[in-house]
C-alpha positions as CSV (number, residue, x, y, z in Angstrom):
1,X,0.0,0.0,0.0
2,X,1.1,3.8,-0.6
3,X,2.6,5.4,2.6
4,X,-0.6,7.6,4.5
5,X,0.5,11.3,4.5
6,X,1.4,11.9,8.5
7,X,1.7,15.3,10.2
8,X,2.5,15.8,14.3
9,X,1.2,18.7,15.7
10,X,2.9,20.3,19.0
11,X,6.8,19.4,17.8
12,X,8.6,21.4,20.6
13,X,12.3,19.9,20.7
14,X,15.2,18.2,18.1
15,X,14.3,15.2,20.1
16,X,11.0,14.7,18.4
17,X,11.3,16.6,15.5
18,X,14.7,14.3,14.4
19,X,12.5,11.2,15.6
20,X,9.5,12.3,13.0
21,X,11.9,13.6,10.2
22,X,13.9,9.7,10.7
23,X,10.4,8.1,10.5
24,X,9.5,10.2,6.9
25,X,7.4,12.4,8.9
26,X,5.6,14.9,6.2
27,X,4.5,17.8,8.0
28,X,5.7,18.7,11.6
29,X,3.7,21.1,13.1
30,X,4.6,24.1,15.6
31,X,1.6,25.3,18.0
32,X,0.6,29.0,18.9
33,X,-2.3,30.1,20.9
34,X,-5.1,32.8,19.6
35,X,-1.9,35.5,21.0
36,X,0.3,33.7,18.9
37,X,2.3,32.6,21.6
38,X,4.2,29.1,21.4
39,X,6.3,27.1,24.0
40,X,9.0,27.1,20.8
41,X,10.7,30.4,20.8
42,X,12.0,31.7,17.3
43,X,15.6,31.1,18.4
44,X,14.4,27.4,19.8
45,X,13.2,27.0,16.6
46,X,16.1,27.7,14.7
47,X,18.3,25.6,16.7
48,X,15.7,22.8,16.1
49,X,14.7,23.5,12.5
50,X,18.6,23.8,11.3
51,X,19.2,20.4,12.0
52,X,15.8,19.0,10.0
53,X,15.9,18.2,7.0
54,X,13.1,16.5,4.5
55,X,9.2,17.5,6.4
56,X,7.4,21.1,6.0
57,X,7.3,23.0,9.0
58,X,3.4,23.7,9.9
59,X,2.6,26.9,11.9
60,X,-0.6,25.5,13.6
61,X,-2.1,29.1,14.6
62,X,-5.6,28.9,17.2
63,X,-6.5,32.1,16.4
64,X,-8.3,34.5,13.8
65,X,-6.3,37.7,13.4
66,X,-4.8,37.7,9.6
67,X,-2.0,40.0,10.9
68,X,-0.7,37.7,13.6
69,X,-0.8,34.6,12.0
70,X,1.6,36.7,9.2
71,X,3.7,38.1,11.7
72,X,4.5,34.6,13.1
73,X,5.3,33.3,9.4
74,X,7.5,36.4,8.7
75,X,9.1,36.2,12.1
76,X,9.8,32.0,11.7
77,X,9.9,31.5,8.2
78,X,6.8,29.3,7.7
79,X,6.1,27.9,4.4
80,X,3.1,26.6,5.4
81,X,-0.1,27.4,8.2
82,X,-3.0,25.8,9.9
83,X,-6.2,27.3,10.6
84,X,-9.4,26.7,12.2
85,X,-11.9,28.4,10.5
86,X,-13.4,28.4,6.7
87,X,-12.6,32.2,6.7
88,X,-8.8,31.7,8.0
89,X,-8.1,29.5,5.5
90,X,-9.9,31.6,2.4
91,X,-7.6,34.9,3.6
92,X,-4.4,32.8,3.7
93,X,-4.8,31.4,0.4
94,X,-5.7,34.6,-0.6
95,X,-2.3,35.6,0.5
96,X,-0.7,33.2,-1.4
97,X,0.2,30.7,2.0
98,X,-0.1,27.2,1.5
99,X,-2.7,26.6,3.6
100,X,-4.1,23.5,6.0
101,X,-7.4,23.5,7.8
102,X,-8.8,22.0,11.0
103,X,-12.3,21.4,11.2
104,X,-15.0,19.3,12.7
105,X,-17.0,17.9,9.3
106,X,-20.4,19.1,12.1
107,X,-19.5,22.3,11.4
108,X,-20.0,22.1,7.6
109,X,-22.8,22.1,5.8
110,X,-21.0,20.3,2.8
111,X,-17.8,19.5,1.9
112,X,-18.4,22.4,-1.1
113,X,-17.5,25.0,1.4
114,X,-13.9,23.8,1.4
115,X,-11.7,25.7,-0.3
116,X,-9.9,25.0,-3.3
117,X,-6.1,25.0,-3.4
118,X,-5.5,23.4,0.7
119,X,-2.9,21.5,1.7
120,X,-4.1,19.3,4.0
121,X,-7.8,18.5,5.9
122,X,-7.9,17.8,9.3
123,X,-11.1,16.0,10.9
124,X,-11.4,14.2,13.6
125,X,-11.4,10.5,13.4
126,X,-14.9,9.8,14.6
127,X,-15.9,12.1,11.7
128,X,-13.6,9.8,9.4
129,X,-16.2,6.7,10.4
130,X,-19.7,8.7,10.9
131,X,-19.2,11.0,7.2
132,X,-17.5,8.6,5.1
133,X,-20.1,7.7,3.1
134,X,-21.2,11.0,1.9
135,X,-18.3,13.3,2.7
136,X,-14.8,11.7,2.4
137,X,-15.3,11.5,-1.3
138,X,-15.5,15.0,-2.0
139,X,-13.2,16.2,0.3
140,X,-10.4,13.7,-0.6
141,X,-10.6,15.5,-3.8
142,X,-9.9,19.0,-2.6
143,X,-6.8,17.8,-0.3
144,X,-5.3,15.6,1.3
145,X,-7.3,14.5,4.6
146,X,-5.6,14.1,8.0
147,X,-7.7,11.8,10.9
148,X,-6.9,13.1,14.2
149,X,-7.9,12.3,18.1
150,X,-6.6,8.4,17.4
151,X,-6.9,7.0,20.5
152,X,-6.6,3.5,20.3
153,X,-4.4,1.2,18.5
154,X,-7.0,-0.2,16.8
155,X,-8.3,3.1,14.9
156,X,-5.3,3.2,13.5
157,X,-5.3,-0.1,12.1
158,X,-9.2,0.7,10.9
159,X,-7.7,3.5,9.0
160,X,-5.1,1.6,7.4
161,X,-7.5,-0.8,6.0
162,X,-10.9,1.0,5.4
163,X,-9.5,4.3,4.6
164,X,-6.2,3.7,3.2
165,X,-6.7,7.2,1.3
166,X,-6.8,8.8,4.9
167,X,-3.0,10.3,6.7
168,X,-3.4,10.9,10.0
169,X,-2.6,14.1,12.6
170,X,-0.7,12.6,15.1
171,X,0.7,14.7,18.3
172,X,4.1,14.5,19.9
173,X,4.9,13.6,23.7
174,X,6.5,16.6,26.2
175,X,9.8,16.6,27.0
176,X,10.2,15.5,30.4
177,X,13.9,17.2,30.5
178,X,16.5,18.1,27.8
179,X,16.6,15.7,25.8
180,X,14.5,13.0,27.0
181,X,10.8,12.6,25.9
182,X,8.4,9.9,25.8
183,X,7.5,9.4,22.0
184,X,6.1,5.8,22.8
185,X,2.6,6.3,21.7
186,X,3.7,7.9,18.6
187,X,6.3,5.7,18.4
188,X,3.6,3.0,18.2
189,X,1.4,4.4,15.3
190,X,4.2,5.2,13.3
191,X,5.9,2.1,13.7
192,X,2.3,0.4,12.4
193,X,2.0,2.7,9.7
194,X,5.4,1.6,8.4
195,X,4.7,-2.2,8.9
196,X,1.4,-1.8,6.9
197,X,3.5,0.0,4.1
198,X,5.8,-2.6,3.7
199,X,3.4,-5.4,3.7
């Protein structure tokens, strides 16, 4: 089977960020609040993004002011942005940002009111199971969709083999001190993802 598209959200140290780039990791994903403040300082970021090589760095902005999400991709270098809302995502395209957006499918009336030209979906999984029917189809031709809140073990592997056009929106661990973090449970659905590639 073709390799799912994968993205983790909240990468906040090399020790994660070299784990997801050594696993093929496509998008890694920095989180601000609606402020735009992050636990990853600009000069953290450097020191983490210098030594990266291979995904697109995500800035995963909470908020709906235009002018701070472009501050923040001035002020890191971001190629790329997530948004929450259908009106985010139209003002960054509109600015010529490759452009992500997070949404519950509930809050959509149909997938129509998409936009064009995203780079990635994300929906939640239980959305994945309840809308596929009706919904998946179109939206899996506007972008690339991205499951998120995996739980279990198991949704994974229901992903992998009833939705094999699905990536998923994975989140990192915290760093418990420099330079040691527990990345087990992504560790785990990575690790899967792989072994189902390679079947």
């Amino acid at each position: 089977m073709a390799k799912p598209i994968v993205k983790v959200s909240g990468i906040s140290s090399l020790t994660d960020a070299r784990y997801c780039a050594g696993m093929e990791v496509e998008f890694l994903g920095i989180a601000f609040d609606t402020t735009g403040g992050s636990p990853v300082s600009r000069t953290h970021f450097a020191s983490i993004s210098g030594w990266i090589e291979g995904p697109q760095w995500v800035c995963e902005y909470d908020g709906q002011s235009l002018e701070t999400l472009l501050e923040l991709v001035a002020e890191y270098g971001f190629e790329t942005v997530q948004v929450n809302s259908l009106a985010m995502a139209n003002a960054c395209i509109a600015k010529g940002l490759k452009t992500g957006l997070r949404v519950n499918i509930a809050e959509l009336d149909t997938w129509l009111e998409v936009p064009d030209n995203l780079a990635f979906v994300v929906i939640p999984f239980l959305d994945t199971v309840v809308e596929s029917d009706h919904f998946l189809p179109g939206l899996e031709e506007k972008a690339v969709v991205l499951a998120e809140q995996i739980t279990r073990i198991d949704e994974v592997e229901v992903i992998l083999t009833k939705y094999p056009g699905l990536g998923f929106n994975l989140y990192s661990g915290e760093e418990d001190r420099p330079g040691w973090m527990d990345l087990s449970g992504l560790q785990d659905v990575l690790e899967l993802i792989d072994e189902a590639q390679n079947q």
